[in-house]
Structures are given as C-alpha cells and as structure tokens.
C-alpha positions in Angstrom: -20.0 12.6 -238.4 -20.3 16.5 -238.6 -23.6 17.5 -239.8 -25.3 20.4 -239.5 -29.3 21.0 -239.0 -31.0 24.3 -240.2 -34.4 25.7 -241.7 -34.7 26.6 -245.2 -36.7 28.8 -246.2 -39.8 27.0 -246.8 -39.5 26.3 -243.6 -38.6 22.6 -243.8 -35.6 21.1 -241.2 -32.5 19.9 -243.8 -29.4 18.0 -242.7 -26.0 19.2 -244.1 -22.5 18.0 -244.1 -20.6 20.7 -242.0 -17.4 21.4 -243.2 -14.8 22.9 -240.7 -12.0 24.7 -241.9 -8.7 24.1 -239.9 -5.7 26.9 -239.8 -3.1 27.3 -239.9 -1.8 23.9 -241.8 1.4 23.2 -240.4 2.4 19.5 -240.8 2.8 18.1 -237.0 1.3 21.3 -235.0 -2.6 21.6 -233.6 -4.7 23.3 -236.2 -7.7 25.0 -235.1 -11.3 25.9 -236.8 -12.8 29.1 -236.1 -14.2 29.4 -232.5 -18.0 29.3 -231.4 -19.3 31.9 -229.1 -21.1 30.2 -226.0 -22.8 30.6 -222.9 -23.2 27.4 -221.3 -22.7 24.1 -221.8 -24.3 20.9 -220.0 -24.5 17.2 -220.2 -28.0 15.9 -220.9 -29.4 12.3 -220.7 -32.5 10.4 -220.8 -32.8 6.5 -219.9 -34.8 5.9 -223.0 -37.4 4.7 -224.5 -38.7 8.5 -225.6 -38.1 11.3 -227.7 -39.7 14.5 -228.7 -42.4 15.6 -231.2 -41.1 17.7 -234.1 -40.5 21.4 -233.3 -37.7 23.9 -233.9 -35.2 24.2 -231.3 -35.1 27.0 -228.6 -31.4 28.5 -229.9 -28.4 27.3 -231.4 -26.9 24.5 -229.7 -23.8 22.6 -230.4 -24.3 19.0 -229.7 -21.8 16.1 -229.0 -22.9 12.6 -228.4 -21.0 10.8 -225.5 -22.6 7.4 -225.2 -26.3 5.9 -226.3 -28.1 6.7 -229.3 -30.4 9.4 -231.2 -32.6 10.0 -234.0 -32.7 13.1 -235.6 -35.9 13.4 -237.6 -36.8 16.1 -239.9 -39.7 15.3 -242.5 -37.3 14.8 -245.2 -34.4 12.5 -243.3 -33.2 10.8 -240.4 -30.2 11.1 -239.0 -28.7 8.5 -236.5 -26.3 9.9 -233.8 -23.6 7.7 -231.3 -21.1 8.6 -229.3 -18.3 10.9 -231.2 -21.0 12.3 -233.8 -20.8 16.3 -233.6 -24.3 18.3 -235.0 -24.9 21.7 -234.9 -28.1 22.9 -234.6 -29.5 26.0 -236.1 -33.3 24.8 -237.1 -34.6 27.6 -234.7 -38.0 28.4 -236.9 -40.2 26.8 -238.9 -41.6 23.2 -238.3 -38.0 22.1 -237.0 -36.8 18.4 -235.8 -38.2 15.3 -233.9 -35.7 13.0 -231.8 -36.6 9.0 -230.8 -34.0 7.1 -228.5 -34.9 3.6 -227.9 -31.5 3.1 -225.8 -30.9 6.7 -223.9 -28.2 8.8 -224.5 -25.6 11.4 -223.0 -24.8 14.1 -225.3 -22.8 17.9 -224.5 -24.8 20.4 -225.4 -22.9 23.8 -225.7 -25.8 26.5 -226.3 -24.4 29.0 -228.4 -24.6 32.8 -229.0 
C-alpha cells in the first residue's frame, strides 16, 4: 500500500493513493522515482495498546511499517497499516489524523524537508 495523507482545504485529513512515477523504463535495469529531501530518519515503536488523539502532524514524514500494526484515522476513513505499507504524510494543519494500535508497531520514519 502507498497512500498518501494530506489536509484539504476545509481542513479535513483525506487518504490518497500515491502514485510514484519510475524512470527511466528499461526492461531488466533498477528504475528509480524521484528522490525525497530528508533530514533524519528513525525507527519508532510502541508495545501497544495506545495511540494518539487526532491532530496534524509536526512536518512531513515518510513512514514505512516494519512489523505490528496501525490505524490511521482521519474523520472521514481509516486506514490500516502492516509491515511493507509505505504513507506519506503531509496533514501538517488543520484538524489532522488520530492513530490506535492494539498490537504495537515498528515503523521508519524519514522526516522530510
């Protein structure tokens, strides 16, 4: 899963698909999407149960699930991360996104430029 999380205007978190565009297409060679800028990247974890309340996230953050489990909640949808699922996160105003693990999780999170 590649989704991507972001404030509309109204100020309410949406879930998208996110699309990555690979180049160049050369049958058998590595293709490669545009790069992200970063600063840092870190592995997070939490034993679970827990979560947090809904609020927009401090800066754009790339996150990859390792192992566990994750809800993503905005007020319109729930999306349920495991290990391999890829979200960007860009909700960084308005009433932004809860989270609720009842197993724990590790996830990389690259914080982005």
């Amino acid at each position: 899963m590649l989704k991507r999380l972001y404030a509309g205007d109204d100020g309410i978190a949406r879930f998208e698909d996110w699309k990555l565009e690979f180049g160049p297409e050369v049958p058998g060679d590595l293709s490669a999407a545009a790069p992200l800028r970063a600063s840092a990247a870190m592995v997070v974890r939490t034993t679970g149960p827990g979560g947090h309340p809904e609020q927009p996230e401090a800066g754009r953050r790339l996150v990859v699930m390792l192992s566990g489990h994750c809800d993503v909640i905005t007020s319109t949808e729930t999306v349920s991360a495991k290990p391999g699922d890829v979200l960007l996160v860009e909700d960084t105003t308005g009433f932004g996104h809860s989270s609720h693990t009842s197993t724990g999780f590790e996830a990389l999170m690259v914080v982005l430029d």
